[in-house]
C-alpha positions as CSV (number, residue, x, y, z in Angstrom):
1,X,0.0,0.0,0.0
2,X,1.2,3.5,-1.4
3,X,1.5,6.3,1.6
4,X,0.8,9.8,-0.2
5,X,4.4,10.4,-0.4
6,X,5.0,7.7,-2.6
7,X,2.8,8.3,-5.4
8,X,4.8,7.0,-8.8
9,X,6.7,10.2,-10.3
10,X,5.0,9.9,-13.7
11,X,1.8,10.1,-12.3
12,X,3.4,13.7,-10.1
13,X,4.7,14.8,-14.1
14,X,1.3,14.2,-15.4
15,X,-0.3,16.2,-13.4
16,X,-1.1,20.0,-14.4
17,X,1.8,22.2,-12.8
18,X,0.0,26.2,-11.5
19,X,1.4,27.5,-14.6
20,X,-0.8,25.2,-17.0
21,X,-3.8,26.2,-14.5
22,X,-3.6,29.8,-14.2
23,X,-3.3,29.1,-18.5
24,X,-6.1,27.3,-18.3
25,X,-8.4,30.0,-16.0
26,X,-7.0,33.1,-18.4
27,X,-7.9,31.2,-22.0
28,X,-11.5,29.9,-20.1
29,X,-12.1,34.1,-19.2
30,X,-11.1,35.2,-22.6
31,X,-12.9,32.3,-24.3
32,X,-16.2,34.0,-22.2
33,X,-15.7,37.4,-23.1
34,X,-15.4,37.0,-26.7
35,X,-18.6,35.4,-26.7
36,X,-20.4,37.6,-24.8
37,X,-19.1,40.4,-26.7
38,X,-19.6,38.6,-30.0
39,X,-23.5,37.3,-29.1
40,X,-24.9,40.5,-29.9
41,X,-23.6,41.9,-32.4
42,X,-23.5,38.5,-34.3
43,X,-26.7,37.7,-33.6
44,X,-28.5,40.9,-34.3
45,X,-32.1,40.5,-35.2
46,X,-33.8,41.5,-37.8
47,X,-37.4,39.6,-36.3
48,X,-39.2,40.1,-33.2
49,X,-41.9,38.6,-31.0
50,X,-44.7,40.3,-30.2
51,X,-47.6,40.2,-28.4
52,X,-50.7,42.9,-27.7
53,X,-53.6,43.0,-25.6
54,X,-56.3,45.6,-24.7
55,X,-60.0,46.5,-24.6
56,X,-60.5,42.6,-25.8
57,X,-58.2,42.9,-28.8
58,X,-55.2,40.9,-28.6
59,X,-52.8,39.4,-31.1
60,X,-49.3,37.5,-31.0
61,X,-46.5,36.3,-33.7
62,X,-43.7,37.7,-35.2
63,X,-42.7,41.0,-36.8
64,X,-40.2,40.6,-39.8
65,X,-37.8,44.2,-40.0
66,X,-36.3,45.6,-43.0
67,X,-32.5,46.1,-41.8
68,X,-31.9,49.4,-43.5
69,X,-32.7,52.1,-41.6
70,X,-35.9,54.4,-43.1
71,X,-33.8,57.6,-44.8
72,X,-35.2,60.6,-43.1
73,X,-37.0,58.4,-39.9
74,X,-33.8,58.2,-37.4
75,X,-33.9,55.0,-35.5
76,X,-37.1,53.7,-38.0
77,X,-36.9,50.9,-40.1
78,X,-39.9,49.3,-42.3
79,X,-41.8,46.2,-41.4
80,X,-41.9,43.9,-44.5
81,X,-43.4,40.9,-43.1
82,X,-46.1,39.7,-39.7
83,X,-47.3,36.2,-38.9
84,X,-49.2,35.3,-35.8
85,X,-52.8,35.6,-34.9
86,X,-55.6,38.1,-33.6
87,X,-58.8,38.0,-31.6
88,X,-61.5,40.5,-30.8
89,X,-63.6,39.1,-28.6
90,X,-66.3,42.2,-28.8
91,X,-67.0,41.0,-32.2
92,X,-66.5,37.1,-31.3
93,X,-63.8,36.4,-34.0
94,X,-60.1,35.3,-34.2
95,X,-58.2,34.3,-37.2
96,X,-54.7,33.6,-38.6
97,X,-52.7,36.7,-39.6
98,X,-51.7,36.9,-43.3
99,X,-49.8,39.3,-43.5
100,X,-48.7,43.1,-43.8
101,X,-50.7,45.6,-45.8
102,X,-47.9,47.1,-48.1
103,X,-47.0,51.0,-48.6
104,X,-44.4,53.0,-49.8
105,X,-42.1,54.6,-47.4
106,X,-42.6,58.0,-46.1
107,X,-42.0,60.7,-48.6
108,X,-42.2,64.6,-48.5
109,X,-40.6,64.5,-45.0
110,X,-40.4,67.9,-43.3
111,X,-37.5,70.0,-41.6
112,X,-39.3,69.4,-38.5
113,X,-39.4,65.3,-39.0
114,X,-42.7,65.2,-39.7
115,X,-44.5,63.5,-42.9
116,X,-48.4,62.6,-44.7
117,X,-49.0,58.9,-43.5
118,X,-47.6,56.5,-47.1
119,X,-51.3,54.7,-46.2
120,X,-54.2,56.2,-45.6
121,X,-57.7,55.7,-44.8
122,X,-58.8,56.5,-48.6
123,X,-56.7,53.6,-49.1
124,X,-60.1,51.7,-47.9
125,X,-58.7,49.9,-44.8
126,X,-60.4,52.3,-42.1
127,X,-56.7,53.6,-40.8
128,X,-54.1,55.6,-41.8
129,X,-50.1,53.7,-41.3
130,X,-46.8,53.9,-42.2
131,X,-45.7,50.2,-41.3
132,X,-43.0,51.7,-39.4
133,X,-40.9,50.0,-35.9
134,X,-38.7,52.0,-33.6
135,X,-36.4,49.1,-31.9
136,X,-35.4,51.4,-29.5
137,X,-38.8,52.6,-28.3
138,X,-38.2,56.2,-29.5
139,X,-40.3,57.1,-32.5
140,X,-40.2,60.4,-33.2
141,X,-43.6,63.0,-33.4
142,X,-44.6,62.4,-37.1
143,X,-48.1,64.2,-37.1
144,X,-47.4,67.6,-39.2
145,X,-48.8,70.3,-37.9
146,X,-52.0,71.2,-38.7
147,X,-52.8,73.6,-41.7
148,X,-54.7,76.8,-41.8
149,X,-58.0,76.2,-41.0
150,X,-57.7,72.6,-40.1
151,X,-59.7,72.1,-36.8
152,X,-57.4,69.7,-35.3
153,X,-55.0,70.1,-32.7
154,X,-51.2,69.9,-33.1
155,X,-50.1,66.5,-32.1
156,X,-46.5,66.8,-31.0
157,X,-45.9,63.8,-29.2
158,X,-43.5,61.2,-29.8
159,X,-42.3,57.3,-28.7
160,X,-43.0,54.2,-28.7
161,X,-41.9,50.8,-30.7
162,X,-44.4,52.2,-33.4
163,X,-45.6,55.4,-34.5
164,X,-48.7,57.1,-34.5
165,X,-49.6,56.1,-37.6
166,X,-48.7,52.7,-36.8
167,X,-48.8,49.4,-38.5
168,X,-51.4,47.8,-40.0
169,X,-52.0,44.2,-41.1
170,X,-54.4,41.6,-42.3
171,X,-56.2,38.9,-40.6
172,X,-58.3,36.4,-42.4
173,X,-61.8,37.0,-43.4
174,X,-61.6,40.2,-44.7
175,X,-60.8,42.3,-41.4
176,X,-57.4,44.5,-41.2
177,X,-56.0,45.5,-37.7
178,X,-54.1,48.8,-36.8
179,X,-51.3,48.9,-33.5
180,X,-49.8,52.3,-33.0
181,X,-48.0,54.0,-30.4
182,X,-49.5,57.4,-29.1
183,X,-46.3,58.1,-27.7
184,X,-45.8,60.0,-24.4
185,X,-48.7,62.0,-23.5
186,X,-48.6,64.9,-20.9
187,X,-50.7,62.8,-17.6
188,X,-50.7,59.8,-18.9
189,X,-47.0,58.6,-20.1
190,X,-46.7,56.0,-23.5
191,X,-49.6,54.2,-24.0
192,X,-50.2,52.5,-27.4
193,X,-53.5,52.0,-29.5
194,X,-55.3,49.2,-31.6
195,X,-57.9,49.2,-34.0
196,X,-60.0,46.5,-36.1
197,X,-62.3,46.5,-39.3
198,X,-63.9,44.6,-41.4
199,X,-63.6,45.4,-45.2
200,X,-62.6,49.0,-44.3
201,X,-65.3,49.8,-41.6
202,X,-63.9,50.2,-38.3
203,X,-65.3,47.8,-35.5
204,X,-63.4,48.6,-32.7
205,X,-60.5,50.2,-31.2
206,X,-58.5,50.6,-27.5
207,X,-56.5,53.4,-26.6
208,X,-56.8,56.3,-28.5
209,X,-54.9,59.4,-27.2
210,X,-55.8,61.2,-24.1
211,X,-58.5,58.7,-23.8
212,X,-57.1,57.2,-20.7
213,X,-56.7,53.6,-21.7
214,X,-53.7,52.0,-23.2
215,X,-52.9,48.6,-25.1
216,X,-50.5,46.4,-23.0
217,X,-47.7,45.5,-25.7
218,X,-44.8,43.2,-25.6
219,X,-41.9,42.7,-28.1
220,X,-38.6,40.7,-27.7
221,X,-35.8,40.2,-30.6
222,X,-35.3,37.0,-32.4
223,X,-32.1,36.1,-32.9
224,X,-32.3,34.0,-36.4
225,X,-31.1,30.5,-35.9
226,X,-28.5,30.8,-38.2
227,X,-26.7,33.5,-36.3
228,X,-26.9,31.5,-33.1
229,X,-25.3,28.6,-35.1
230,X,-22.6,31.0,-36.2
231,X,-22.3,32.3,-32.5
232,X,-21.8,28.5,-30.9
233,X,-19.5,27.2,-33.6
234,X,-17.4,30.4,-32.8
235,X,-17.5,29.3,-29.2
236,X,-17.0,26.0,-29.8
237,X,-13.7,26.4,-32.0
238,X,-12.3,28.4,-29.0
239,X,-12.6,26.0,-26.8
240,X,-11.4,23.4,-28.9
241,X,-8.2,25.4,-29.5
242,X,-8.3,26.2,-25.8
243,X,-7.9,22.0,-25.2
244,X,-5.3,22.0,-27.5
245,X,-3.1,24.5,-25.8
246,X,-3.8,22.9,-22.3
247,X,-2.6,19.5,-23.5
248,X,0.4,21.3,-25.1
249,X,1.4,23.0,-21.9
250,X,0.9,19.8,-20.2
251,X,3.6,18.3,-22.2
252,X,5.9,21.0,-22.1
253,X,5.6,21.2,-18.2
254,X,6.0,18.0,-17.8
């Protein structure tokens, strides 16, 4: 029977020497940072969850984002694609969503930021929208200012993940649904805004501005898949190469 002091001196040689493991804890911390610093910008998304609920509409699935910023719209880019569902349970209906309602991009932008809505309610869908997302929950104030004689107020009031014109999409059976952001009203904060309709006549809508009542919305990015498999096999190399240098210094100390 071996006492501790007589453990074989290949086994002792074999063994990692402090050098090899303070190696081994610096290439582990560096092999860590490079992916956390990697993972976001690698896997930068250009789709996002959502989900929305309010005055008994609600709707979830997936927002598609152009990557290109909007030219004249800082920190606005154009929604090209929506999948997902939508229920308004005043009417008694739900229904698959099929899609985005197209439109140009804003044009005839002013000094001040502010441009016409690309779609309007002439276009025969019951709102006006723009199709517009604001990733970092600051859309600007769009609405021009009104024109002589117009009996509106100004509406000066940005932010928000959409604008006020918002986006508007299509559900199944023939009805079209509108989520905007009122952005941040004076006594009430953000609140955002959803509307329905069936073949261009509006059914029913939750939070318009300065009415008090706001749509509860939720969105998260979606990192594609392939970006996450570009992000793990990135990590995974290092720590191949991070095995191959242990065993190296192993050899070398030994």
């Amino acid at each position: 029977m071996h006492s501790f002091s007589e453990v074989p001196a290949a086994i002792v040689a074999a063994r990692p020497s402090k050098r090899v493991l303070a190696r081994l804890k610096l290439l582990a911390f560096t092999a860590v940072a490079i992916g956390l610093v990697a993972a976001p910008s690698v896997a930068r998304a250009d789709s996002y969850a959502f989900s929305f609920n309010g005055g008994g509409l609600s709707g979830s699935g997936i927002l598609t984002i152009s990557t290109t910023e909007v030219p004249g719209v800082p920190g606005g880019y154009q929604i090209t694609g929506i999948s997902g569902t939508f229920s308004d349970a005043n009417a008694n209906f739900s229904g698959a969503i099929t899609g985005v309602q197209t439109t140009s991009l804003p044009s005839g932008i002013g000094a001040d930021g502010t441009f016409i809505p690309p779609g309007s309610q002439a276009d025969g869908f019951g709102f006006s929208y723009d199709n517009l997302f604001f990733p970092g929950g600051n859309s600007p104030a769009v609405c021009p200012p009104p024109l002589p004689g117009d009996p509106h107020d100004p509406y000066p009031f940005g932010g928000g993940l959409f604008d006020i014109y918002g986006v508007l999409f299509n559900v199944e059976g023939g009805y079209t649904v509108d989520l905007w952001s009122n952005g941040v009203l004076p006594g009430f904060g953000l609140t955002y805004g959803v509307g329905d309709a069936l073949n261009g006549t509006v059914l029913n809508t939750w939070g318009e501005p300065f009415d008090g009542t706001s749509v509860n919305v939720s969105v998260a990015a979606t990192p594609e898949p392939g970006s996450l498999l570009l992000l793990g096999t990135g990590l995974t190399g290092l720590f191949v190469g991070l095995k191959r240098r242990i065993k190296s210094s192993t050899m070398l100390d030994a």
